[in-house]
N, C-alpha and C positions, 0 to 999 in steps of 0.2 A: 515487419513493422509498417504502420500505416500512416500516411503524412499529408493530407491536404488541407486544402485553404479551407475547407469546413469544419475542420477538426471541433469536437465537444471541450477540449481541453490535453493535459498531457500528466501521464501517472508512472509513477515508478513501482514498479511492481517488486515486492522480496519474496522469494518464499522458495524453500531448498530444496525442493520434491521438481523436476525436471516434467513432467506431466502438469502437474497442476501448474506449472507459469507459463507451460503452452495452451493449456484450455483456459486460463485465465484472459491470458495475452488478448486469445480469440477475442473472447466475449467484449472485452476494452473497448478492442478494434470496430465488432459491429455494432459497439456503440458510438464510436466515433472517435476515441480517444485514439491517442500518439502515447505508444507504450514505452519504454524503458525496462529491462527487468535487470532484476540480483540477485544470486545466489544466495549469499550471503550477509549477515550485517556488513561485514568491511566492505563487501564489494559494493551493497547499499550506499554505505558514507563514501565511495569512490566515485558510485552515479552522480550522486545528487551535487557534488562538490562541483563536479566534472560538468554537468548539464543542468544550466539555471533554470528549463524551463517545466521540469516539474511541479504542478500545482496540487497534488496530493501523492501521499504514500500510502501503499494497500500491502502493510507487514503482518509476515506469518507470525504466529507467537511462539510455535514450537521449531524451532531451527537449531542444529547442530554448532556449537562453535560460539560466537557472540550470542549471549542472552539478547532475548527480545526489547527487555528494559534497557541494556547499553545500547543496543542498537537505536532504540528511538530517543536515547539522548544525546548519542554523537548527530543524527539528524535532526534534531532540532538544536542542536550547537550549529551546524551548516546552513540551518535554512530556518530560523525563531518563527513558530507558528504556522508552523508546517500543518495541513492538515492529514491525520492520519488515521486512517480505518486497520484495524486492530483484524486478524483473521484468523480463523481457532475453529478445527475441527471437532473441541473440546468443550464442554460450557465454561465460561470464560473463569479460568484460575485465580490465584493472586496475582499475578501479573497483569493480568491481562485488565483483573478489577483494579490495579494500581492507577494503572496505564487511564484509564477509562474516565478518573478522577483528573485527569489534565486537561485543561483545555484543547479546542479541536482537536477529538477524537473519539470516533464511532467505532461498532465492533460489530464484523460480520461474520457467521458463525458456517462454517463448509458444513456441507457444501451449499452453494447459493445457486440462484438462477441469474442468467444476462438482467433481467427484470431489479430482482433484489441487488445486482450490484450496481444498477444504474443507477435506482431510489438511495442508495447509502453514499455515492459520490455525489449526488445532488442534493440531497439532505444537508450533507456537513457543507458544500460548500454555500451552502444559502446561511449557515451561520452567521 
């Protein structure tokens, strides 16, 4: 994890594939961000409770265990207007179109490039 006084901001990252939240992580990082990850929804709602200073959440849609929809509702019970980028190897399902219909929340579709994940956390956060 990377932590300086230049930091772009700070993300929690979820997503259950153990590859993909290290190459995610990366890409955060040289973007400047101060990562956070989760395996899991629960462990998700555990970061965020745990560490006030995440300023957006970058949730897988498809994860084992806590659906995607509980999961972004126990975190926006912890943190009301969270901003959240939705991420889906999939075109985006009912969930994912649920989800999409909330306020702050964008949906980036894997894979993505450092580029396309900078544009969708600076997108939503200009909201």
């Amino acid at each position: 994890m990377v932590q300086s006084s230049t930091s772009a901001g700070s993300v929690l990252l979820v997503d259950d594939d153990p590859l993909m939240r290290r190459a995610t992580s990366r890409l955060l990082e040289a973007l400047g961000f101060e990562v956070r990850v989760a395996e899991d929804g629960l462990d998700a709602e555990a970061q965020l409770s745990a560490w006030g200073a995440a300023e957006v959440v970058l949730l897988d849609v498809m994860m084992p265990g806590r659906p995607a929809a509980e999961t972004f509702a126990a975190l926006r019970r912890v943190r009301p207007g969270i901003p959240v980028i939705i991420c889906s190897g999939y075109a985006p399902e009912e969930v994912a179109t649920r989800l999409l219909s909330e306020p702050q929340v964008a949906h980036l579709q894997k894979p993505f490039s450092r580029a396309q994940l900078g544009e969708a956390i600076a997108s939503l956060l200009r909201r």
